[in-house]
N, C-alpha and C positions, 0 to 999 in steps of 0.2 A: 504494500500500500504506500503510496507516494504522499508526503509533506513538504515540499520545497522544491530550492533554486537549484544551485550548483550541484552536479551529483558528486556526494559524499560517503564513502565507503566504511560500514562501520562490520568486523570480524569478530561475533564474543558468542559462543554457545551459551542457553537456558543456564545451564550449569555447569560453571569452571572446571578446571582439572588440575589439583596444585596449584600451587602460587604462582599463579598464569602468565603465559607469555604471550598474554593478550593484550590485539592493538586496536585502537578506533583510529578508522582509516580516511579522510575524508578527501573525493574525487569529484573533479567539477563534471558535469555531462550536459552533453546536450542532446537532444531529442532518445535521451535511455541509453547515449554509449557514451563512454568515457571520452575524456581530447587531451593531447598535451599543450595546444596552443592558440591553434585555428579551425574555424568549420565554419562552413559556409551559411548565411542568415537568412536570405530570400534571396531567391529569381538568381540575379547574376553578383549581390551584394556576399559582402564575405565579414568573418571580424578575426580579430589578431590579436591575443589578452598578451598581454606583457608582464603583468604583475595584477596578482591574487591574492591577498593576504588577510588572515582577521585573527583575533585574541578569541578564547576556549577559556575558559575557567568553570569552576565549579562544577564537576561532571561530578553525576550522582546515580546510583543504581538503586530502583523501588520494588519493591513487594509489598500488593497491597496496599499500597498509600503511605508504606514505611520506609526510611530510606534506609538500605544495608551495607551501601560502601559511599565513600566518596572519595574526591582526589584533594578536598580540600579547599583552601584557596589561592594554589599552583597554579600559574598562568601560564598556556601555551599559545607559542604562533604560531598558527599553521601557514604553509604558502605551499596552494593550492595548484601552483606552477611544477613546482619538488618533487621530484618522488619521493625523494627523504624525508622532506622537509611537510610533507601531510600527514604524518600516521604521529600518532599521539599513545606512547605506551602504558599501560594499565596496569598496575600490581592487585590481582582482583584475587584473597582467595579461593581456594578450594571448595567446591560446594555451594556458592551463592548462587543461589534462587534469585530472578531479578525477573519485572515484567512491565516495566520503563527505566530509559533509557533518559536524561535529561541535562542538558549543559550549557551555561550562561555564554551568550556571544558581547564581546566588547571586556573592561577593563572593570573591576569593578571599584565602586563609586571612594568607597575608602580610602584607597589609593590613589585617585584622582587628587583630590584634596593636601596631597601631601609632595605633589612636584613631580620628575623626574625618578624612575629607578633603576636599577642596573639589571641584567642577565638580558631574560628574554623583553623584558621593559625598557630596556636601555635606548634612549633616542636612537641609536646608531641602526637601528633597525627600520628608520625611516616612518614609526608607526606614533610617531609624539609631535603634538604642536607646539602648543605653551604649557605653561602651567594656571592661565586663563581658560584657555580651549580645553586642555588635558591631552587623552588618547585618541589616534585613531581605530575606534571599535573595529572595521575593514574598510578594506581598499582597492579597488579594482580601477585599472586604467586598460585601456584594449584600442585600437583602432579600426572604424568600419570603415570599408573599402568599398566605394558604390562606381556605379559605371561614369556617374559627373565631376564626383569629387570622394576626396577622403575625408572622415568624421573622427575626432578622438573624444573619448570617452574618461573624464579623471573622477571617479566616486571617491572624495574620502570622506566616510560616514563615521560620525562621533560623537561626543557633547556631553556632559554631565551635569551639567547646571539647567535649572528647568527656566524655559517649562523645554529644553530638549537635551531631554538623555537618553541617550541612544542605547543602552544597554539593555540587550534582551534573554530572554529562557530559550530556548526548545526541546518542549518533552516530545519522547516518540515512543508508540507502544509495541509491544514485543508482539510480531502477531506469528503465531506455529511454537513450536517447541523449540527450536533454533534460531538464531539468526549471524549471521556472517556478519564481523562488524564493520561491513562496506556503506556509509555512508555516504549516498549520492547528493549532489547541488546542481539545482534544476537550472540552468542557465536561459534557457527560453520564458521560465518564470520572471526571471529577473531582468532580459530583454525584452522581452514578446517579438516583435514580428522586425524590430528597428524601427516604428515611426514610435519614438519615444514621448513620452506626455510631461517625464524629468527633463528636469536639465542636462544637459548634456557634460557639466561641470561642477560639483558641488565640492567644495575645498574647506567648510567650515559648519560649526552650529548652526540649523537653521531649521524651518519647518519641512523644506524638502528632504534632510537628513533623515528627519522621525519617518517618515512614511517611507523613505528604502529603508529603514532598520526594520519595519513593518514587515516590508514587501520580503528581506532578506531572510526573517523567521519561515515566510514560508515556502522554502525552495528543499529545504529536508528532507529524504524521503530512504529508504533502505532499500538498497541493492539489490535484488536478487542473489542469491549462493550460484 
């Protein structure tokens, strides 16, 4: 069952096996197949992503309405470009029962508040404005290639100060007894067709930020195995 944008690959069976060498995988796709960079958008137009990035925190496994693991409040970048650099490793127990899957996108607000941090927060990661602005939650930039001309594409979505903080959840529920933790990102959800209704630009807090952190909750959806 499909929940979102960019296809995101999540790998974790119903129930672990040992102190698991389980990964949550996250793959941009477009129309249900995986891409490394480019695929064609309509008719004769094309797009070209250069850079994919967003902040993970907070990942949580439920039973029941309970939560049974979590990672904390460990922050990861993913870049959705990387092979490497997408799969997010999981120290899950042996035996955990889990029947949602659920982890905050963007930076969280705590931290905002307190400036600049080092590791995977570190400006040098290109994902930091100010310490007015804060973080950028994600970021995509890509180029559409049309038969009249070229379009570039800069999303950097973020904001913590209201009324626009960008910071969002997405739960996904476990549907079968298994699931592969391939988590797909719907990219046609988050383009549609190329005659875009955003801006074609968004570099800072604003009302069009909130409504792609909207739009980007829902591009989620699980892979098939």
């Amino acid at each position: 069952m499909k929940n979102g944008l960019f296809g995101i690959v999540c790998m974790i069976s119903l129930f672990t096996s040992g102190q698991s060498d389980t990964h949550l995988q996250f793959v941009p796709t477009w129309q249900g197949k995986p891409f490394t960079s480019a695929f064609p958008l309509n008719g004769m137009d094309s797009i070209s992503v250069t850079e994919f990035r967003f902040y993970v925190h907070s990942i949580n496994l439920e039973y029941d309405g309970q939560v049974v693991w979590s990672s904390g409040d460990q922050h990861y970048l993913v870049d959705g470009m990387e092979k490497n650099g997408n799969t997010i490793p999981l120290d899950i127990p042996k035996n955990t029962a889990f029947d949602v899957v659920s982890f905050a996108i963007g930076v969280d607000s705590t931290l905002q508040t307190s400036g600049a941090h080092s590791g995977t927060l570190d400006p040098i990661h290109g994902m930091y404005w100010t310490w007015q602005s804060g973080y950028i939650a994600w970021k995509l930039e890509a180029e559409i290639k049309r038969a009249s001309n070229t379009e570039k594409i800069q999303w950097h979505v973020g904001g913590y100060r209201a009324p626009y903080q960008s910071e969002r959840m997405v739960r996904m529920k476990i549907i079968g007894d298994e699931i592969t933790f391939r988590c797909g990102i719907e990219f046609e959800k988050l383009l549609g067709d190329g005659r875009f209704s955003q801006p074609m630009s968004v570099m800072s807090p604003s009302e069009a930020a909130i409504q792609m952190a909207d739009r980007f909750t829902a591009c989620f959806y699980w892979l098939p195995q």
